[in-house]
C-alpha positions as CSV (number, residue, x, y, z in Angstrom):
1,X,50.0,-63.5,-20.9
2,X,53.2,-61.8,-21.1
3,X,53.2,-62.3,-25.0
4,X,50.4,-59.6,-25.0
5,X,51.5,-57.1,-22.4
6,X,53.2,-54.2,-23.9
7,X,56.6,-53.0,-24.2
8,X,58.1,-50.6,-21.2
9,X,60.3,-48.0,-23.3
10,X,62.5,-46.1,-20.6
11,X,63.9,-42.9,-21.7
12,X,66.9,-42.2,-18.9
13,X,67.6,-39.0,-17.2
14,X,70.0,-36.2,-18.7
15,X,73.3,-37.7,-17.5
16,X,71.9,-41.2,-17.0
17,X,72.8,-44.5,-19.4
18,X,70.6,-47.2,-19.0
19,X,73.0,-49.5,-16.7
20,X,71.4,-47.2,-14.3
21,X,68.2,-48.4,-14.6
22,X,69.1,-52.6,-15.0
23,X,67.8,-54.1,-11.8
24,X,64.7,-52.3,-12.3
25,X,64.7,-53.6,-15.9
26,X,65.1,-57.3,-14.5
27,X,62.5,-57.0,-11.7
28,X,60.2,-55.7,-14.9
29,X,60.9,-58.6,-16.5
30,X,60.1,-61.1,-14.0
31,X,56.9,-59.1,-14.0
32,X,56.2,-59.9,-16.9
33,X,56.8,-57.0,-19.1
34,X,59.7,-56.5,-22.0
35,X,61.8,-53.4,-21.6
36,X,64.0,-51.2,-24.2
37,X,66.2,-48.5,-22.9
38,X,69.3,-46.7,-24.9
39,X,71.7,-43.8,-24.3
40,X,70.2,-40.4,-25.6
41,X,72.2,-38.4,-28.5
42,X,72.7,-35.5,-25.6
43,X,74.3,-37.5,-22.6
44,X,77.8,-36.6,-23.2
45,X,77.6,-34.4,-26.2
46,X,80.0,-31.6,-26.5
47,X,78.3,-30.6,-30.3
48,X,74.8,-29.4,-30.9
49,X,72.9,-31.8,-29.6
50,X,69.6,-30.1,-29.6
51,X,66.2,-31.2,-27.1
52,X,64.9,-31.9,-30.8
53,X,67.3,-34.2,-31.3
54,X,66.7,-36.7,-28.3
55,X,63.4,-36.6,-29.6
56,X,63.6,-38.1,-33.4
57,X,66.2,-40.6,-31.8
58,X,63.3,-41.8,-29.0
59,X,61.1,-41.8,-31.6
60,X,63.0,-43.6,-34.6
61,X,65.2,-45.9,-32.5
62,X,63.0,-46.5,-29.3
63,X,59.8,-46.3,-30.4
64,X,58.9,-47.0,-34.2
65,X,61.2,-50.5,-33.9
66,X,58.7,-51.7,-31.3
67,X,55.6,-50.3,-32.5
68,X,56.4,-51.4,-36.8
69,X,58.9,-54.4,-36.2
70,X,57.7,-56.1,-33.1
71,X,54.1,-54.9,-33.3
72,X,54.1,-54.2,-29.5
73,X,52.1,-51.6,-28.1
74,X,54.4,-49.4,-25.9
75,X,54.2,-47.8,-22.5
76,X,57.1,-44.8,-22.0
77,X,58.9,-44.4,-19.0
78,X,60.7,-41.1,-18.8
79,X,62.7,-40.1,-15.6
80,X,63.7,-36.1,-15.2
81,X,65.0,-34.5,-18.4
82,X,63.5,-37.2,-20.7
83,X,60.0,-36.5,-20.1
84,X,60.8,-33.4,-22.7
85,X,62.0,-35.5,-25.5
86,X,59.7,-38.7,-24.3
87,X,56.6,-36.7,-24.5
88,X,57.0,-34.8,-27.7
89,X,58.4,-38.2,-29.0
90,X,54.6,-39.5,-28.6
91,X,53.3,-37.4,-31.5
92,X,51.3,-39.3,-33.7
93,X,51.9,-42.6,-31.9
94,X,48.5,-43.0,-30.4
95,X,46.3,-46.0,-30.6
96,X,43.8,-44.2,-32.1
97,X,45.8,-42.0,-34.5
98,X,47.6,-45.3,-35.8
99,X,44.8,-47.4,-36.1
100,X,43.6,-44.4,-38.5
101,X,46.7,-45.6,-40.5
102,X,45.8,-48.9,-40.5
103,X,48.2,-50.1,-38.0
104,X,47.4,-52.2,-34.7
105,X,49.9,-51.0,-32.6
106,X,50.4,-47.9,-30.7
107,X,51.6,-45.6,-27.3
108,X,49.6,-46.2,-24.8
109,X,50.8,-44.5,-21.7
110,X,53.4,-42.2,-20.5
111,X,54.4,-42.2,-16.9
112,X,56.7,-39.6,-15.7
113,X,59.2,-40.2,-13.2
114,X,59.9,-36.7,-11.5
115,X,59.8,-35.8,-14.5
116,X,60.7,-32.5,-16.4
117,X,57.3,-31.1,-18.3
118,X,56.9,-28.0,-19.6
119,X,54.0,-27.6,-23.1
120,X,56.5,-26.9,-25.3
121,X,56.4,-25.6,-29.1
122,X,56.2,-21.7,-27.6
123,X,60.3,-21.6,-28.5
124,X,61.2,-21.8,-24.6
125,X,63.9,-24.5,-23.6
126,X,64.7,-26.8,-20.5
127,X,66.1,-23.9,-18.1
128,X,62.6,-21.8,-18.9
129,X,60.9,-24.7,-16.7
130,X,63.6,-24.4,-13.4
131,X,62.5,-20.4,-14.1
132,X,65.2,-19.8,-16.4
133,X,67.9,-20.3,-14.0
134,X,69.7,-23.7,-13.6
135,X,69.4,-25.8,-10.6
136,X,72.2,-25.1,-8.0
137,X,73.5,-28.5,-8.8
138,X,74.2,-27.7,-12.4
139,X,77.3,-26.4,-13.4
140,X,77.7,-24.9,-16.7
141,X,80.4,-25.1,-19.2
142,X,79.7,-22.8,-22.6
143,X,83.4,-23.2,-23.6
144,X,82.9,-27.3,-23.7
145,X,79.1,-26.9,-24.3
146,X,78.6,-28.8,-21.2
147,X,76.7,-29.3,-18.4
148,X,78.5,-30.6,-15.4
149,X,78.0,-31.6,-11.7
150,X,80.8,-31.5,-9.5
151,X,79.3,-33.5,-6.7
152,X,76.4,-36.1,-8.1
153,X,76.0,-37.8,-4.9
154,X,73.5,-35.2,-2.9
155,X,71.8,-34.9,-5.8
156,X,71.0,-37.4,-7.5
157,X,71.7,-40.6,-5.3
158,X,71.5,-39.1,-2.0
159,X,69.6,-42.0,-0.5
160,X,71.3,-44.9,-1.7
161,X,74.0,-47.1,0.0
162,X,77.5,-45.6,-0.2
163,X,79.4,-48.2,-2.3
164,X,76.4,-48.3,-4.8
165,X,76.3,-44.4,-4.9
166,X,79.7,-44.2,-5.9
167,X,79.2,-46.5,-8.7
168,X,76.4,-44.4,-9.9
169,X,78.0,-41.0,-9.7
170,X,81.2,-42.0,-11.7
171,X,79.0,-44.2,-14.4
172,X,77.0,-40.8,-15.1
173,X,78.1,-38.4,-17.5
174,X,78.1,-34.9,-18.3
175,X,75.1,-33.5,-20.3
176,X,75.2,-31.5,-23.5
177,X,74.5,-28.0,-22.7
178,X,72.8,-27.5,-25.7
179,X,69.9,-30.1,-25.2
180,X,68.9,-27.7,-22.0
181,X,68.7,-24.3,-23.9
182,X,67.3,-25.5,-27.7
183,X,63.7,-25.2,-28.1
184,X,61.8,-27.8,-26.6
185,X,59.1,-29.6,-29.1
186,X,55.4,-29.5,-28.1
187,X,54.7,-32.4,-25.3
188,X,51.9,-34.6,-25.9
189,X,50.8,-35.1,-22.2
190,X,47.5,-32.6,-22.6
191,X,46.6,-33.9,-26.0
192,X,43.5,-35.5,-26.7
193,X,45.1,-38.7,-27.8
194,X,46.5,-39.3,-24.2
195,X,44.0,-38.0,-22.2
196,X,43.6,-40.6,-19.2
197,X,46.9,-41.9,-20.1
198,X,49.7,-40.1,-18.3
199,X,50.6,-41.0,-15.1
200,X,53.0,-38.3,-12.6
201,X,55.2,-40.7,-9.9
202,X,56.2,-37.9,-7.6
203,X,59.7,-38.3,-5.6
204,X,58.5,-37.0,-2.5
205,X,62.9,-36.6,-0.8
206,X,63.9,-35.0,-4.2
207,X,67.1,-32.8,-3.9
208,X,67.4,-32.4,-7.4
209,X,63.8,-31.3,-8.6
210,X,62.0,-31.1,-5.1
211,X,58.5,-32.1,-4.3
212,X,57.5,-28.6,-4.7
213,X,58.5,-28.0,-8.0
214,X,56.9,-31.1,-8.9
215,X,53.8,-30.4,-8.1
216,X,53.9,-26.9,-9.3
217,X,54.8,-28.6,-12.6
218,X,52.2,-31.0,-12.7
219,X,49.6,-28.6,-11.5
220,X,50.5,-25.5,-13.9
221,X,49.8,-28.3,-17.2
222,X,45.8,-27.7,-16.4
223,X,45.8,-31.5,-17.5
224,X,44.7,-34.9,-15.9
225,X,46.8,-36.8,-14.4
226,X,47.1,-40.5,-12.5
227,X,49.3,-39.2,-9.4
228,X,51.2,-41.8,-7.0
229,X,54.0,-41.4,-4.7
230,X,57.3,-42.9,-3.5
231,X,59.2,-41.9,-0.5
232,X,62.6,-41.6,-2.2
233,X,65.2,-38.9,-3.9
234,X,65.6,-38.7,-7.5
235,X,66.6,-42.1,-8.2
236,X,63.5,-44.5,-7.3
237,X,65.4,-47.2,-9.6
238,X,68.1,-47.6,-7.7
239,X,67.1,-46.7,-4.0
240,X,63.6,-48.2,-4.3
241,X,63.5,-50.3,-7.1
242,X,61.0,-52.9,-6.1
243,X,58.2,-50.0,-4.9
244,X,59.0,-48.5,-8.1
245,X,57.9,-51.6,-10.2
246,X,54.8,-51.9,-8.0
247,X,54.0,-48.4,-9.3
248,X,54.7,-49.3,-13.2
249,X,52.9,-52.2,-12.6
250,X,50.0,-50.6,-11.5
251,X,50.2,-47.9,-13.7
252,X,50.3,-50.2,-16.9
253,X,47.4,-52.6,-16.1
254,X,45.7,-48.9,-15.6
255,X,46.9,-48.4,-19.5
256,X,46.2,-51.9,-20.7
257,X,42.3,-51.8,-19.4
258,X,41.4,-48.5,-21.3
């Protein structure tokens, strides 16, 4: 019954606020499962908006109200930058570590949507994972402590209709530089607690983390991961949206059987 399925939190992309992601949030619905998205600290931050930082606000405003107030068990979503801050966010949230504490309720799954990952907790930041030079897409601006993109389009919503791609660029927003080159906080993808429960959706048109680097990402973790695919760029919500929720779907009964 939907009443007992859990919670999808989606974490959104560096530059990305969650009207990106609202028809995929409506066909999740009518699937059955309850979503919560919110704007990150760092999209649009010109201050010191550190990696750490997107990851207490996942985990105190995205997380803890579902797990404590709604006793829901939750399933993350994170798409491209977020799967930094979403994973880390995870610490201590597992079914098993919470039910130590005498609580029912817990993170049950973490599906990556070409996802950033790099282990984290070594003192190395976002850039260290693109081989410490930014994507050519990236434009940075130290003087505003910005990160900007001149042309979104290509990028990021390169295989979407014109008139929605438009909208999609000029809703986006600059990132805060400073959420790319602050220490990123130890992931919990290749902990025990989640071992069987991350999943990898690889983009497999990406021009804005392509298939390669992907896959060289997933494969340089060393951990175990559910793998599936979609033929689409970096934006599976908006170009593919109703293969995408066949994949969380399918991901999450995965998550919910264990």
């Amino acid at each position: 019954m939907t009443s007992k399925r859990p919670f999808l939190v989606l974490v959104p992309a560096a530059s990305h606020n969650p009207s990106h992601y609202g028809y995929l949030f409506h066909l999740l619905q009518q699937a059955g499962y309850p979503t919560l998205s919110a704007l990150l600290p760092s999209v649009g931050a010109s201050g010191n908006v550190t990696v750490e930082d997107d990851t207490e606000y996942v985990k105190k405003n995205m997380l803890l109200p579902i797990l404590d107030h709604e006793e829901r068990d939750v399933i993350i979503v994170s798409h491209s930058y977020s799967g930094v801050p979403a994973s880390a966010a995870a610490k201590g949230l597992g079914k098993a570590e919470r039910a130590a504490q005498g609580k029912k309720t817990g993170v049950i799954g973490q599906i990556f949507i070409c996802a950033v990952l790099t282990r984290g907790g070594d003192g190395k930041d976002v850039v260290g994972a693109f081989g410490g030079q930014y994507p050519p897409h990236i434009r940075p601006d130290p003087e505003a402590n910005l990160l900007r993109c001149d042309d979104r389009i290509p990028p990021l919503f390169q295989d979407i209709p014109v008139s929605l791609a438009d909208v999609a660029a000029v809703s986006a927003m600059a990132q805060g530089m400073s959420s790319f080159t602050s220490p990123c906080p130890r992931a919990t993808w290749d902990s025990d607690e989640y071992k069987g429960r991350v999943a990898y959706i690889r983009t497999l048109n990406d021009a804005c983390i392509p298939l390669p680097v992907q896959q060289m990402m997933i494969d340089r973790t060393e951990a175990e991961w559910i793998v599936r695919d979609i033929e689409s760029g970096h934006s599976p919500q908006i170009a593919r949206p109703e293969e995408l929720v066949g994949r969380l779907v399918g991901l999450a009964g995965v998550f919910e059987e264990i």
